[in-house]
VEXDREN-2710 file (C-alpha; in Angstrom, 1 decimal):
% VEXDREN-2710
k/r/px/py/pz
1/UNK/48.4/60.3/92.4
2/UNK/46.6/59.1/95.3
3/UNK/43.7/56.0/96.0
4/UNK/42.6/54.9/99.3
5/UNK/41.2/51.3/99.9
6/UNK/39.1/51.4/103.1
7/UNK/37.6/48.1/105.1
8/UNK/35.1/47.8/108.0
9/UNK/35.1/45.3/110.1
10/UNK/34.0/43.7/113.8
11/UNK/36.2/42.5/116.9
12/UNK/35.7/38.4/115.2
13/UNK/36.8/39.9/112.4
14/UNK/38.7/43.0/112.4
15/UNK/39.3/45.2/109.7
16/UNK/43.2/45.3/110.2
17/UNK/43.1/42.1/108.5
18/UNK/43.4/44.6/105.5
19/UNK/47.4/45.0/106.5
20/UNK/47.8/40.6/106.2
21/UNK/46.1/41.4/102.8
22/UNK/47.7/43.6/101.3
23/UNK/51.3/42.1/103.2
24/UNK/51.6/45.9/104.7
25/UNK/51.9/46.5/108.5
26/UNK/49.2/49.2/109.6
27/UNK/51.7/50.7/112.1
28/UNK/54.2/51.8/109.2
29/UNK/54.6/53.8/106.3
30/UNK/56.5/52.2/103.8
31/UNK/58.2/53.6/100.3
32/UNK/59.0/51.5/97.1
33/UNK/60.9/52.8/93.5
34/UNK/59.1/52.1/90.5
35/UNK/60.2/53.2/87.4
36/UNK/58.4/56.1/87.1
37/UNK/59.1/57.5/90.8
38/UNK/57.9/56.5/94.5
39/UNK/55.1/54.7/95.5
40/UNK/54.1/55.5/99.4
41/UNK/51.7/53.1/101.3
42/UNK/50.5/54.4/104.8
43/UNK/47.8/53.9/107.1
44/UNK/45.6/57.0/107.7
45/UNK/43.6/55.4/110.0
46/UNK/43.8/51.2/111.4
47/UNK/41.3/49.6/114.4
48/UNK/39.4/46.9/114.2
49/UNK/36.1/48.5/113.2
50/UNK/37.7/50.3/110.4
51/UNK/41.1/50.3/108.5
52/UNK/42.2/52.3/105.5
53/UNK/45.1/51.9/103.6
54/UNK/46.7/54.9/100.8
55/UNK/48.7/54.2/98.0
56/UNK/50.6/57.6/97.1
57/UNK/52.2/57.6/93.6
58/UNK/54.8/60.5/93.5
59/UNK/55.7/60.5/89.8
60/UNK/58.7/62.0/88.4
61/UNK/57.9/63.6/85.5
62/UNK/61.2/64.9/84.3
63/UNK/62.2/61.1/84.5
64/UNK/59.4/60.0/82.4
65/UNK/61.0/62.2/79.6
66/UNK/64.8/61.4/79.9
67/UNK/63.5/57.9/79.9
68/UNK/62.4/58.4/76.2
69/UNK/58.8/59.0/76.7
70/UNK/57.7/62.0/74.1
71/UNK/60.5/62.2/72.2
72/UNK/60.3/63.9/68.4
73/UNK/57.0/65.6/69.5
74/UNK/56.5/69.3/67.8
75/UNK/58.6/72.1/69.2
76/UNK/55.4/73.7/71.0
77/UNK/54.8/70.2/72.9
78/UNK/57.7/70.5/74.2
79/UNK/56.5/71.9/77.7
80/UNK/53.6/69.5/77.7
81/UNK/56.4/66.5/78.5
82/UNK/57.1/68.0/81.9
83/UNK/54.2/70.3/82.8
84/UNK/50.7/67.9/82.2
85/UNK/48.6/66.5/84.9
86/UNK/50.4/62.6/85.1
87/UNK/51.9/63.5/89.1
88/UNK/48.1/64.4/89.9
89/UNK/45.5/62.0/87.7
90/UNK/45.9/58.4/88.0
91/UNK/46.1/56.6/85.0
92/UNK/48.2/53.8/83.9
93/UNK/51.6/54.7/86.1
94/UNK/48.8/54.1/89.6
95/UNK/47.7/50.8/88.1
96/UNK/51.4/49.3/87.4
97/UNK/52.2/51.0/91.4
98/UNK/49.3/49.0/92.1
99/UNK/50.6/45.6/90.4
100/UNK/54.3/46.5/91.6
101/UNK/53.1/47.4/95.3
102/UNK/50.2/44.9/95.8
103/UNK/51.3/41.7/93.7
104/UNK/50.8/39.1/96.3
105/UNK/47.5/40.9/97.1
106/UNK/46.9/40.8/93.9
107/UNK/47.2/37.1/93.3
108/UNK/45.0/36.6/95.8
109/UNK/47.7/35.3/98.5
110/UNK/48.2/35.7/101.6
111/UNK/50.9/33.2/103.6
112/UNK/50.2/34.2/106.6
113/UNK/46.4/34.1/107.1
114/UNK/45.2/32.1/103.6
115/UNK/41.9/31.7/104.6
116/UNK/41.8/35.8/104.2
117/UNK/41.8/36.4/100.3
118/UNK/38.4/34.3/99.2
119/UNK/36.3/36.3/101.9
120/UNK/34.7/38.8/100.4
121/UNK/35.0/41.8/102.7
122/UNK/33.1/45.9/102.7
123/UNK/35.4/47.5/100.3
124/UNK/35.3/51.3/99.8
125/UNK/37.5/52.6/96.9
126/UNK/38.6/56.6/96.6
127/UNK/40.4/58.1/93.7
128/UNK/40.3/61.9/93.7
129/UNK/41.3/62.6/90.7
130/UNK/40.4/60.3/87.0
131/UNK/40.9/61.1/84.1
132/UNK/37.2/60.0/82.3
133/UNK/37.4/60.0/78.2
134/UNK/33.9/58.8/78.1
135/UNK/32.4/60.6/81.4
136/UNK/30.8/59.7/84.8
137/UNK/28.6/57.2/82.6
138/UNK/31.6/55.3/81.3
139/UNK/32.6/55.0/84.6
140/UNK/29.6/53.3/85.6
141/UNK/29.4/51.6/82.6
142/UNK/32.8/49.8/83.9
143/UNK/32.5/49.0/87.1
144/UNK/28.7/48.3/87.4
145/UNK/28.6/45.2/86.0
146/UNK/31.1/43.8/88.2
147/UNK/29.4/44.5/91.8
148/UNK/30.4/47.9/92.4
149/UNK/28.3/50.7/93.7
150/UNK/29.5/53.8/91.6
151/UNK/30.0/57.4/92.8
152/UNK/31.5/59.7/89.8
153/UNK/31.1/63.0/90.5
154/UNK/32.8/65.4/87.8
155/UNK/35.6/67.4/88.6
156/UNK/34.6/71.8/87.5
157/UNK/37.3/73.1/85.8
158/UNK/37.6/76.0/87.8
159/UNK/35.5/76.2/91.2
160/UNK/35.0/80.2/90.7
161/UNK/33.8/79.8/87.1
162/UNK/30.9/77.2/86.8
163/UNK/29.8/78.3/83.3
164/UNK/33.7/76.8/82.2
165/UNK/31.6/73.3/82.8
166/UNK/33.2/70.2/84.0
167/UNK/36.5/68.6/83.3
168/UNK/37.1/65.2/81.9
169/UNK/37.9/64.2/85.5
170/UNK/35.8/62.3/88.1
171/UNK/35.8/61.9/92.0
172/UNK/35.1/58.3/92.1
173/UNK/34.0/56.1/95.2
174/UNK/33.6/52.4/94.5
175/UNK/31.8/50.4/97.2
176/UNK/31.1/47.0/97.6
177/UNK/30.2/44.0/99.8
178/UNK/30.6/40.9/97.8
179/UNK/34.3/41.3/96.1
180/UNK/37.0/40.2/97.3
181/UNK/40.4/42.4/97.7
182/UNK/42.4/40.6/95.1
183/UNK/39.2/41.3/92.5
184/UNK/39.1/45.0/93.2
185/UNK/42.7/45.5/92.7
186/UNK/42.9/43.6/89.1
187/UNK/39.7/45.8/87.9
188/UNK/41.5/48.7/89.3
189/UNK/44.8/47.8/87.1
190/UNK/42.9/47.2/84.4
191/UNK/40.4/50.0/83.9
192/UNK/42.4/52.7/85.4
193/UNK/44.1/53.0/82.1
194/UNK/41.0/52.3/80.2
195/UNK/39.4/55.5/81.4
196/UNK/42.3/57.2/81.3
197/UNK/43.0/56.2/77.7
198/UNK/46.2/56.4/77.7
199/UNK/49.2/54.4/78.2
200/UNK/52.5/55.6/79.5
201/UNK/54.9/53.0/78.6
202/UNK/55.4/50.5/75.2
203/UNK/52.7/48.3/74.8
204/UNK/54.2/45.2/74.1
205/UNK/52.7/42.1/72.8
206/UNK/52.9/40.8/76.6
207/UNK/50.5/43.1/77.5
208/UNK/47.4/40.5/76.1
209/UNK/48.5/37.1/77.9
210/UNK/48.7/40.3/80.9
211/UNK/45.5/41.3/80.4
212/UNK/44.0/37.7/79.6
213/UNK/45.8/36.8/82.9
214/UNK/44.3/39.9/85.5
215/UNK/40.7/39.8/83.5
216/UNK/40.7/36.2/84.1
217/UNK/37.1/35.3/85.5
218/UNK/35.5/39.0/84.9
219/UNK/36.9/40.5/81.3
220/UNK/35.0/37.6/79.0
221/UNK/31.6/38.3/79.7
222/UNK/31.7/42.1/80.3
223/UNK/29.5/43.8/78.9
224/UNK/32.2/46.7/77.6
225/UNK/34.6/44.1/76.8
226/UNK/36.3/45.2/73.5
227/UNK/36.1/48.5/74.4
228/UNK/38.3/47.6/77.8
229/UNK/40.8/45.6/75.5
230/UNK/41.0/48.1/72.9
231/UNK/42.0/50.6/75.1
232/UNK/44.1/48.7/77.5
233/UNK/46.0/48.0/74.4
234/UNK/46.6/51.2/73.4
235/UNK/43.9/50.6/70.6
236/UNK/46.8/48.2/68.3
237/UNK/44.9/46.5/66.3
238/UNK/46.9/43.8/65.7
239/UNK/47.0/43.1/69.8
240/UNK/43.5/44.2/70.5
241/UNK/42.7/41.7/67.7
242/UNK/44.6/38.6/69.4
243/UNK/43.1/39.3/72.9
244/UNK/39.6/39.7/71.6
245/UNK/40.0/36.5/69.9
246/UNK/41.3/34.3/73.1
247/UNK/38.8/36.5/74.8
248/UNK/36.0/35.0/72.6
249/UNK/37.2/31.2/73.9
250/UNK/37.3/31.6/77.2
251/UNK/33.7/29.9/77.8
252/UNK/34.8/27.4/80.1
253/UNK/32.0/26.2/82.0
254/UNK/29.5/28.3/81.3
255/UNK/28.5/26.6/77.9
256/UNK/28.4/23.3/79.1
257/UNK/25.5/22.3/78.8
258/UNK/24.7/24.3/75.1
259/UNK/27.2/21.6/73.7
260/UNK/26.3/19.4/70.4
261/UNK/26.1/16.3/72.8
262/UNK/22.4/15.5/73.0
263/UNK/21.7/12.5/72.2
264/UNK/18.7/12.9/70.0
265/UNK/20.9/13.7/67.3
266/UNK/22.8/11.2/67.5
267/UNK/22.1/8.9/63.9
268/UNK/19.1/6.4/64.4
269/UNK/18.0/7.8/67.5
270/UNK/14.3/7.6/68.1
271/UNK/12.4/10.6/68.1
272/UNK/9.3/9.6/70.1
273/UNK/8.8/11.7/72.7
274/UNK/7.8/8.7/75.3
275/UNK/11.3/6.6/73.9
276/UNK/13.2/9.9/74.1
277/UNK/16.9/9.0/74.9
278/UNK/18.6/10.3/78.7
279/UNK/20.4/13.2/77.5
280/UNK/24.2/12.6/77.7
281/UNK/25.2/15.6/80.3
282/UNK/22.4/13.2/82.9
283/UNK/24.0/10.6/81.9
284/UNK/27.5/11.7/82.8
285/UNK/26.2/13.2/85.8
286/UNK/24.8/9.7/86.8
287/UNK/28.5/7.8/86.1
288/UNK/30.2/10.4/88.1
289/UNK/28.1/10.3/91.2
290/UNK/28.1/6.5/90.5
291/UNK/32.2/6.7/91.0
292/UNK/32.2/8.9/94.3
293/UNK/29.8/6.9/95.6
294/UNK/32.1/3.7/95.1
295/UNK/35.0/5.8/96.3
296/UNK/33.8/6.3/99.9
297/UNK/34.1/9.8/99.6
298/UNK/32.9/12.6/101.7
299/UNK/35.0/16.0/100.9
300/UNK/34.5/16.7/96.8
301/UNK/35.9/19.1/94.6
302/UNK/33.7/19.7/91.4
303/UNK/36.7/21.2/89.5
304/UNK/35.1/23.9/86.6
305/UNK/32.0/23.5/88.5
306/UNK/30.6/25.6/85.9
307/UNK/26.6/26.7/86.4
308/UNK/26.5/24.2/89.7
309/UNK/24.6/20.9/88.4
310/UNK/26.8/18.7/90.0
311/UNK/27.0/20.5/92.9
312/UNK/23.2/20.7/93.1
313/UNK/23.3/16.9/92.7
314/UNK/25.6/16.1/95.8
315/UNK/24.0/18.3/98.0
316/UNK/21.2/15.9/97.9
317/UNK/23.3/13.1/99.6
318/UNK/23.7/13.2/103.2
319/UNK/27.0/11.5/102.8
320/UNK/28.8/14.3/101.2
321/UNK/29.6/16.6/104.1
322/UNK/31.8/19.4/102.3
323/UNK/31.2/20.1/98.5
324/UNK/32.9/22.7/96.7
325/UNK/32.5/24.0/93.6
326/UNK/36.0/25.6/91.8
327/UNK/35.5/27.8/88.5
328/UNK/37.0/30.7/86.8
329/UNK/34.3/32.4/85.7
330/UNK/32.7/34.7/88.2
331/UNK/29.4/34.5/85.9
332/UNK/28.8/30.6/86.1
333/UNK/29.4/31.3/90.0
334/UNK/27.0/34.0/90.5
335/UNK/24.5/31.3/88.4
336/UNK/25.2/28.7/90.2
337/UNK/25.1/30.2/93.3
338/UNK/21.2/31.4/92.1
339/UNK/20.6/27.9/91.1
340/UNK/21.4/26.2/94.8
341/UNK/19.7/29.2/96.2
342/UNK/22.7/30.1/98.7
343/UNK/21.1/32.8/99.8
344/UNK/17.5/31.4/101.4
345/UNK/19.7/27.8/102.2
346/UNK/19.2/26.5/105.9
347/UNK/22.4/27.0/107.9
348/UNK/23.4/23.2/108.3
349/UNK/22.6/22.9/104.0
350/UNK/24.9/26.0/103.6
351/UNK/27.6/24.8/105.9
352/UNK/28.1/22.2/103.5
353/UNK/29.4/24.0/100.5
354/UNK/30.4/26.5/99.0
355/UNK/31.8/28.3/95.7
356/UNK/35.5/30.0/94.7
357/UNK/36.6/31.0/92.4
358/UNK/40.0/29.8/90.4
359/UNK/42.3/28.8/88.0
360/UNK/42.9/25.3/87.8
361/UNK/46.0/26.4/85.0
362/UNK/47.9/27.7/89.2
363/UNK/48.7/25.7/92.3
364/UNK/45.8/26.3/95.6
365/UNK/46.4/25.4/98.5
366/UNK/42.4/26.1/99.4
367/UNK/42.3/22.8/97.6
368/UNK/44.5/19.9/99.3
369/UNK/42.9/17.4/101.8
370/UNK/40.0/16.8/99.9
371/UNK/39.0/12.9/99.3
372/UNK/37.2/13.4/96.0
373/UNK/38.3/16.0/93.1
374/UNK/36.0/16.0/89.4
375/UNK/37.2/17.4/86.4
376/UNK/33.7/16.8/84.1
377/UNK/34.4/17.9/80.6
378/UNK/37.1/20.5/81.9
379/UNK/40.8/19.7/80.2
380/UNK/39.5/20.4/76.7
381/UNK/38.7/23.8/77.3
382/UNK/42.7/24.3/78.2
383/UNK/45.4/25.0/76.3
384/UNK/47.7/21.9/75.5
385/UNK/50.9/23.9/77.0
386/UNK/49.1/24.5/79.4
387/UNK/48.1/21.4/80.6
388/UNK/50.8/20.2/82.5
389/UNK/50.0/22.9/84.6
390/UNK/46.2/21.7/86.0
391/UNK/47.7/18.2/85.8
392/UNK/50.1/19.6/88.3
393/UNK/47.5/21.6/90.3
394/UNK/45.3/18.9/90.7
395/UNK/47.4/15.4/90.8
396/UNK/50.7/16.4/92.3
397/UNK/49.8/19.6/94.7
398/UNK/46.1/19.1/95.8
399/UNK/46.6/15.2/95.4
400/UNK/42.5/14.2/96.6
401/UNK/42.8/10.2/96.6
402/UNK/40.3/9.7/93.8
403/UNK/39.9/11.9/90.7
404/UNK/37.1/11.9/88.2
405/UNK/38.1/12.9/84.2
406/UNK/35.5/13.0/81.5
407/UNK/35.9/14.4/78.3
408/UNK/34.3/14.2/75.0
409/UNK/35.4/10.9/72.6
410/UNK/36.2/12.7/69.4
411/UNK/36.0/9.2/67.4
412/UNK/31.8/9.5/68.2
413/UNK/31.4/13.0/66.7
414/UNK/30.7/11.3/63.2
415/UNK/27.3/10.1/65.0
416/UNK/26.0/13.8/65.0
417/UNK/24.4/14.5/61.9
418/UNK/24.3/18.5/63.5
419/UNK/28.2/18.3/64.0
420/UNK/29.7/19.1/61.1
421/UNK/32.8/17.0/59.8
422/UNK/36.1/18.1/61.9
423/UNK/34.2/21.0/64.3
424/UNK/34.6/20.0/67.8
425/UNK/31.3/19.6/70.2
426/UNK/31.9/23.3/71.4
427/UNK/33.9/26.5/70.2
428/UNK/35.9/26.6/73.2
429/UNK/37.5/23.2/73.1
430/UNK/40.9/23.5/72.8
431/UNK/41.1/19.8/71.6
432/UNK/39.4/16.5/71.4
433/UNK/40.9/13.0/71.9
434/UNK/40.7/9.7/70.5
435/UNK/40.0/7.0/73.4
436/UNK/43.8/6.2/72.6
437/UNK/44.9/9.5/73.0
438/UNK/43.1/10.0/76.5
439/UNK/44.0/6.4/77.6
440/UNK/47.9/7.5/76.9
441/UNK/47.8/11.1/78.8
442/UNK/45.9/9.4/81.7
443/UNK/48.3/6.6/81.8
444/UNK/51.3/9.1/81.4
445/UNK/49.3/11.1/84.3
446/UNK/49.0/8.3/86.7
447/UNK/52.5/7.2/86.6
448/UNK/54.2/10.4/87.4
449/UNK/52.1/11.3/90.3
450/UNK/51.7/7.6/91.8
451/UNK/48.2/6.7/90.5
452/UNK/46.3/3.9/88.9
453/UNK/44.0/4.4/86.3
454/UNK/40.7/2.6/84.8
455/UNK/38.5/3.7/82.0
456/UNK/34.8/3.8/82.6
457/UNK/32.5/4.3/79.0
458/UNK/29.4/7.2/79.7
459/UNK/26.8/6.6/77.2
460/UNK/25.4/3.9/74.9
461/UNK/29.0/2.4/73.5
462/UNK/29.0/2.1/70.0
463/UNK/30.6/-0.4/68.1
464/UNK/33.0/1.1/66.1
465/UNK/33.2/4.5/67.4
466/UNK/32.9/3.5/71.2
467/UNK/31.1/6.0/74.0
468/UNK/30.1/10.1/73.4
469/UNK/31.9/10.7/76.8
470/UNK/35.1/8.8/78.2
471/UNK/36.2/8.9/82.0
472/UNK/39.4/7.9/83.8
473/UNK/38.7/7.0/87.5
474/UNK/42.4/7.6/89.5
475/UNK/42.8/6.0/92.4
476/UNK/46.0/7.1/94.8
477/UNK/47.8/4.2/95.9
478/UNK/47.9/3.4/99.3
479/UNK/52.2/4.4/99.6
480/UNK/51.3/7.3/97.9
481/UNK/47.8/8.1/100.5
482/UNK/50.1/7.9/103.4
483/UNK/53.2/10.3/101.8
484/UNK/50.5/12.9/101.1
END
C-alpha cells in the first residue's frame, strides 16, 4: 500500500515545514511495526518549493491470518486468506498506519513549530490504488464536500484487454488549498475504509466515540453521513445506530439562533409589530459586549463562535484589537467566515481576527494570553462528563482574566407556550439548569481555578421564574493574574 502527501511552498514559508508536521525529518527514512506489518515513511523529494512525503504500508498477509483473521471460511476460500489484493489496495490497514504513524499530526500538534497545524497549506494527495464499492462518483461524492478537488480515474482490469472494463479500483489525487494537514489525514482515516468497505480488524464498540472523535467538525453535516458511519462500522447496526444518533446532536453552534428563545412567545407578550419585543439572542449579545466593555478588554475569545454574530459585533469597536472566533464545526466557520466577508476585508480589518477551528472538550495552547474568553450559550451543548474537561480548557489552561458564561434558565421555559412541558429550548442541549444549579457549578468553578464570580440576569426578569438567559461574569484575581 502506498499514499504520498505532497506540499508547495515559498522561501518565507517553505514546504519542508511538511517534516515539523508530520514530526518526520525529510533527510531520513524511517520504519515503524504495526500490527499488520511495516509502515515506511520517506521523503522522495524535500526543498523549500516543494516537499513530498510517502507512507509505504508493507502488509504481512500470512500474519493477518495466524492472527485469526478468516478463520472457519469454506475450504475453497482458503487461498483467498493469503493470496487477495490487501499488500497492494489501501483500505482500512493504510488508515490505522496513518493514525499509528501520523498521530500527533493527526491531532493537529506540532511542539516544535505550533503556529504550523491551523495554516492551511496546498495539499496534493496520491493513492494508486483504491478499492471503490460505489465508483469514481462515490469518490467524489466523499471528498467534495469537504474542499477537495477530486481526480478518480478507474483502474482497467487488464491494460491489453479494454473490453474486460474497469476494476472497482481508482487512481485518486486529492488537492486542495484551504485544509489544513491534520483535516486531510482524519478524512483519509476515515473514508479509506468507507470506500473500501471493508474492515480488517473487530469492530468494537470503541470504534463510534473513534469515529465521533476524528469526524469531529466535518462528519455531522456531510452530506453522505450515514452512509460513512454505516460503513466505517462495518455496517452493525446496533453501532451504526448509536453513532448516527450522537451524530444527530452534535449542532453546537450552528443552531443557535433557530432556538425556541424569541421572546414573542413568551406568555403576554405583545404582538404589535411597532411594540415588538428585542429578541433575546440581541439581547444577550448586548449584556455580553456590555461585560467586555467593563472589563477593559482588548484580546477576546468568542468560544463556540458559532455562525460569527458576536464576532461581527466586536469587529465594530476599535478597542478590540485581536478577536477570535473558536468552534468545532467547520460549517458554522465557513458561514461565519461568509458573513464577516473575510475574503473582500481590508488588510488592517482582517489583521484583527480570525477563525479556528476546535474543541473546547481538549487543552490549546493557540488559546492562552487572551484578556477576554465568552462562552454564549455553549456548556449545554456538552456532555456532563465531559464538562470538567472545557472547564479545564478554558479556566485552568487558557486562564483569560475575565470569562463570559450564558446559558439558558430552565426555570423560564414554562413562559413559552411553543415549548412543550420538559423539552429543552434546542435538541442538542445536553442539559438545562436552574439559576441554583448554575450559580453552584460557577461557584464550584471559581474556587478551584482562583476566580470570583457574579451573576448578571439577560432579559426581562420575571418574578417567579427569573431571566430567559443567565450569565456568570469571572473575574481572575489579581494573585492569580500575576501566577498566570
Amino acid at each position: 500500500m502506498f499514499l504520498t502527501i505532497t506540499t508547495t511552498g515559498t522561501a518565507e514559508r517553505p514546504a519542508t515545514d511538511l517534516g515539523f508536521l508530520l514530526h518526520k525529518h525529510p533527510e531520513k527514512a524511517q520504519a515503524f511495526s504495526t500490527s499488520y506489518g511495516t509502515a515506511h515513511v520517506l521523503y522522495p523529494e524535500a526543498s523549500e518549493q516543494r516537499c513530498t512525503a510517502a507512507l509505504l504500508l508493507e502488509v504481512d498477509t500470512v500474519a493477518l491470518v495466524r492472527r485469526g483473521r478468516g478463520r472457519g471460511g469454506a475450504p475453497d476460500a482458503a487461498l483467498a486468506q493469503y493470496v487477495n489484493d490487501r499488500p497492494y489496495a489501501a483500505s482500512s490497514l493504510l488508515a490505522v498506519a496513518l493514525s499509528a504513524v501520523f498521530s500527533s499530526a493527526m491531532r493537529g500538534t506540532c511542539h516544535a513549530r505550533p503556529e504550523l497545524p491551523e495554516q492551511p497549506r496546498p495539499l496534493r494527495i496520491e493513492v494508486p490504488a483504491l478499492p471503490a464499492r460505489g465508483g469514481p462518483a462515490l469518490v467524489r461524492g466523499l471528498f467534495e464536500p469537504l474542499g477537495w478537488t477530486v481526480t478518480a480515474d478507474p483502474v482497467a482490469l487488464d491494460g491489453e484487454f479494454p473490453e474486460w472494463g474497469d476494476s472497482r479500483y481508482v487512481r485518486l489525487v486529492l488537492e486542495s488549498e484551504s485544509l489544513t494537514l491534520a483535516e486531510a489525514l482524519r478524512h483519509l482515516y476515515v473514508l479509506l475504509p468507507v470506500l473500501d468497505d471493508a474492515k480488517h480488524y473487530w469492530v468494537a464498540p470503541d470504534e463510534v466515540d473513534k469515529l465521533l472523535r476524528v469526524g469531529e467538525g466535518w462528519l455531522p453535516g456531510h452530506p453522505e453521513h450515514k452512509l460513512i458511519t454505516s460503513r466505517f462500522l462495518s455496517r452493525r447496526w446496533s453501532l451504526t445506530r448509536q453513532a448516527l444518533e450522537r451524530l444527530e446532536l452534535v449542532r453546537l453552534a450552528e443552531a443557535d439562533d433557530s432556538e425556541v428563545e424569541d421572546l414573542d412567545n413568551a406568555v403576554g407578550a405583545e404582538t404589535e409589530e411597532e411594540e415588538r419585543p428585542t429578541p433575546l439572542a440581541v439581547r444577550r449579545r448586548e449584556a455580553v459586549l456590555d461585560r467586555l466593555r467593563a472589563s477593559g478588554a482588548t484580546r477576546v475569545l468568542d468560544l463556540g463562535c458559532g455562525q460569527g454574530q458576536l464576532v461581527q459585533a466586536l469587529l465594530k469597536d476599535v478597542r478590540y484589537t485581536e478577536i477570535v472566533g473558536v468552534d468545532v464545526s467547520v460549517r458554522a466557520l465557513a458561514i461565519a467566515s461568509r458573513r464577516l466577508k473575510l475574503d473582500r476585508m481590508g488588510e488592517r480589518q482582517a489583521s484583527r481576527v480570525r477563525l479556528m477551528q476546535g474543541s473546547l472538550a481538549y487543552t490549546d495552547n493557540r488559546l492562552k494570553g487572551y484578556d477576554a474568553a465568552v462562552l454564549s450559550e455553549v456548556v449545554e451543548h456538552v456532555d456532563l462528563p465531559r464538562l470538567p474537561a472545557l472547564e479545564y480548557a478554558v479556566f485552568g489552561a487558557a486562564r483569560p482574566r475575565t470569562v463570559l458564561v450564558t446559558t439558558p434558565n430552565v426555570e423560564y421555559n414554562v413562559r413559552w407556550e411553543s415549548l412543550p412541558a420538559g423539552h429543552t429550548r434546542h435538541a442538542d442541549h445536553r442539559f438545562e439548569w436552574t439559576r441554583e444549579e448554575f450559580r453552584a457549578w460557577a461557584a464550584t468553578v471559581a474556587e478551584r481555578y482562583g476566580y470570583a464570580v457574579e451573576f448578571v440576569p439577560v432579559g426581562p426578569e420575571d418574578p417567579e421564574v427569573g431571566p430567559p438567559t443567565q450569565m456568570a461574569v469571572f473575574t481572575l484575581s489579581d494573585k492569580e493574574e500575576k501566577a498566570a
